[in-house]
C-alpha positions in Angstrom: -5.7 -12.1 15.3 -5.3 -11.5 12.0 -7.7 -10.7 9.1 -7.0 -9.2 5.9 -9.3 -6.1 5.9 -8.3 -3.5 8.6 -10.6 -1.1 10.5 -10.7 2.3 10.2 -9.4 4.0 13.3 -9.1 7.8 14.5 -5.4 7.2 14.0 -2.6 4.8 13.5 1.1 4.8 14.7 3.8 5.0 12.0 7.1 3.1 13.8 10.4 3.8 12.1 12.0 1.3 10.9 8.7 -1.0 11.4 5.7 0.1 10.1 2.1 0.7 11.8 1.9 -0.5 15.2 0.2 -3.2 15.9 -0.4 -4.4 12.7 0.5 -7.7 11.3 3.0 -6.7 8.6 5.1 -4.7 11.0 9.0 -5.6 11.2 12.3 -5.5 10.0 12.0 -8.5 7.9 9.0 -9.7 5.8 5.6 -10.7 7.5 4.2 -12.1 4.6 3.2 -15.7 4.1 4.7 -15.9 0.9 7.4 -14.2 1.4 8.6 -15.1 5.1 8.2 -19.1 2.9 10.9 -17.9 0.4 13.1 -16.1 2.6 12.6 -15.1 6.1 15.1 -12.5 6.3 14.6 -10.4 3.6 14.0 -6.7 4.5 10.1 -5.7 5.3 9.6 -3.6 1.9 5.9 -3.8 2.9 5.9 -1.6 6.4 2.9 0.3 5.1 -0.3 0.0 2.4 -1.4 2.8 1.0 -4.5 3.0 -2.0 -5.8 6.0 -3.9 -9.4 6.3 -3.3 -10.3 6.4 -6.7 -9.7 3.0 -7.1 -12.8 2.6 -4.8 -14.7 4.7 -7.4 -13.1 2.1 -10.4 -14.1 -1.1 -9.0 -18.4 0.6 -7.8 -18.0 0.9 -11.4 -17.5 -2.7 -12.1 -20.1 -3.5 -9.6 -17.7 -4.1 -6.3 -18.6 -2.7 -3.4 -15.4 -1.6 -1.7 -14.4 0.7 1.1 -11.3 2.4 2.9 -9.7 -0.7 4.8 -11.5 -3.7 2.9 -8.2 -4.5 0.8 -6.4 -4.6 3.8 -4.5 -0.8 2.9 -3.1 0.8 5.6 -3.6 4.7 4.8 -6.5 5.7 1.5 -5.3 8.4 -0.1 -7.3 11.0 -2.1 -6.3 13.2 -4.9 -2.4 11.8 -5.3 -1.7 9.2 -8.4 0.1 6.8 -6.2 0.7 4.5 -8.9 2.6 7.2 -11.2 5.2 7.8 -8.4 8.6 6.4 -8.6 10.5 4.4 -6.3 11.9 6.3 -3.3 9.4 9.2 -3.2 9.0 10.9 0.3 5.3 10.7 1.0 4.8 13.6 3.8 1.8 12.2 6.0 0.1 14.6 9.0 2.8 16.4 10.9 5.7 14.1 11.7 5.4 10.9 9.7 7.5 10.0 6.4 6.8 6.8 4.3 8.9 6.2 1.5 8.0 4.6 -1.2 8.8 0.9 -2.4 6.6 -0.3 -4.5 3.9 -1.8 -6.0 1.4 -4.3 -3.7 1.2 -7.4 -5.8 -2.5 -8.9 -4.6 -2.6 -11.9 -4.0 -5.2 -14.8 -3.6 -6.5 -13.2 -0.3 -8.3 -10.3 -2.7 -10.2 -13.4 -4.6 -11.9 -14.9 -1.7 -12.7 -11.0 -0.1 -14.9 -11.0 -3.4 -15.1 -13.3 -6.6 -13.7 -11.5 -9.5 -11.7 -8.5 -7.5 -8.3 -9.7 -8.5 -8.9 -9.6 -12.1 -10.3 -5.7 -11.8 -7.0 -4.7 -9.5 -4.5 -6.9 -11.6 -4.8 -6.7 -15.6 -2.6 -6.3 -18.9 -1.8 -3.2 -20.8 -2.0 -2.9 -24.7 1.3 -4.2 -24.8 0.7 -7.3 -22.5 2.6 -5.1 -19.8 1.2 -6.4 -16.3 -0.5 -3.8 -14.7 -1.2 -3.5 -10.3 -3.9 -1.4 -9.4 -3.9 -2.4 -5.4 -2.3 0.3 -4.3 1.9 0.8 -3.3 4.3 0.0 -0.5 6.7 2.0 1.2 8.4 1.5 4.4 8.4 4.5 7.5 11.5 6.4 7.9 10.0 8.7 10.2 7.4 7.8 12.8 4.3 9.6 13.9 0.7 9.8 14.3 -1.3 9.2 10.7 -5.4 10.6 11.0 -8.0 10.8 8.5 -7.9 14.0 6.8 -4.0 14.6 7.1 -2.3 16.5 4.5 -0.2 14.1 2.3 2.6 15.2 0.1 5.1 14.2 -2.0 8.8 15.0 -2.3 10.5 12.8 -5.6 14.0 11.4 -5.5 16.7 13.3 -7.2 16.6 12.0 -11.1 16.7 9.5 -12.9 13.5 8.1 -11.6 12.5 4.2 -11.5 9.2 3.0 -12.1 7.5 1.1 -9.3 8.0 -2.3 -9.5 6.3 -5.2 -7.6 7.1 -5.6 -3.9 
C-alpha cells in the first residue's frame, strides 16, 4: 500500500541499481505518477529521498509541525547542506552504501494536502525570481547496504566543473 509519508525504521536496504527495498519508488525506470504518465521508461533518477533536518527546524518556524519521514524522504540528514551539493556527489552512508546524487525533489501536490500551505514554504522564488526547492535531493544507489539512524554520512564531490542541482 502506498502512502506518502514513510515510517521510521531501525534500518532500510539500499539496492543497487534500485533504490530502498521495498519502497514504492524503487526501479530502474520511474515510479512516479507523473512521470511513469509522461514516459514510462525513463531511468529512475529518484531511487532514494534524502532531507536535511534543518528544514524541519525552518518550516516549526512557520508554524508546521513536521517530522523525519512525514514528507515522504527516505534518509534525514543532519549537519550536511544537501541542497548546496552538485550533481554527481558520492554521499557515503553507514558502512557499505553509496547514493549519488541527482537532484532536486520537485514537491508536488501530495505535500499540499499532507498540510495546507507546506508547498509554498518548501517551494519559493529568489530575489531574482529564480525558483527555489527546499524538499530535499535525489540520488540513485550505486552501492547497496544497510542505512541506520545515526550512520555517518559523507560526501565525496565530482571531479570539476561542478553542476548545480537541478529538478528531478
Amino acid at each position: 500500500m502506498y502512502a506518502f509519508t514513510k515510517p521510521n525504521r531501525d534500518s532500510i536496504t539500499l539496492l543497487a541499481g534500485l533504490g530502498v527495498e521495498g519502497d514504492v519508488h524503487a526501479g530502474v525506470t520511474v515510479k512516479h505518477r507523473s512521470r511513469v504518465a509522461q514516459d514510462p521508461t525513463q531511468p529512475n533518477l529518484r531511487q532514494v529521498h534524502l532531507i536535511h533536518e534543518e528544514l524541519f527546524g525552518e518550516l516549526r518556524e512557520a508554524g508546521f509541525e513536521v517530522a523525519p519521514g512525514d514528507l515522504g524522504e527516505n534518509v534525514t540528514t543532519s549537519g550536511l547542506d544537501l541542497l548546496a551539493l552538485p550533481v554527481g556527489t558520492l554521499l557515503h552512508l553507514g558502512d557499505e552504501a553509496v547514493v549519488e546524487v541527482t537532484g532536486l525533489r520537485n514537491p508536488c501536490l501530495q505535500i499540499e494536502a499532507f498540510q495546507a500551505g507546506l508547498l509554498k514554504q518548501v517551494v519559493g522564488r529568489a530575489d531574482d525570481g529564480t525558483i527555489l526547492r527546499k524538499a530535499g535531493i535525489m540520488g540513485i544507489v550505486r552501492t547497496g547496504g544497510a542505512v541506520r539512524p545515526g550512520d555517518r554520512i559523507s560526501a565525496v564531490l565530482p571531479a570539476e566543473p561542478h553542476r548545480p542541482l537541478e529538478r528531478v
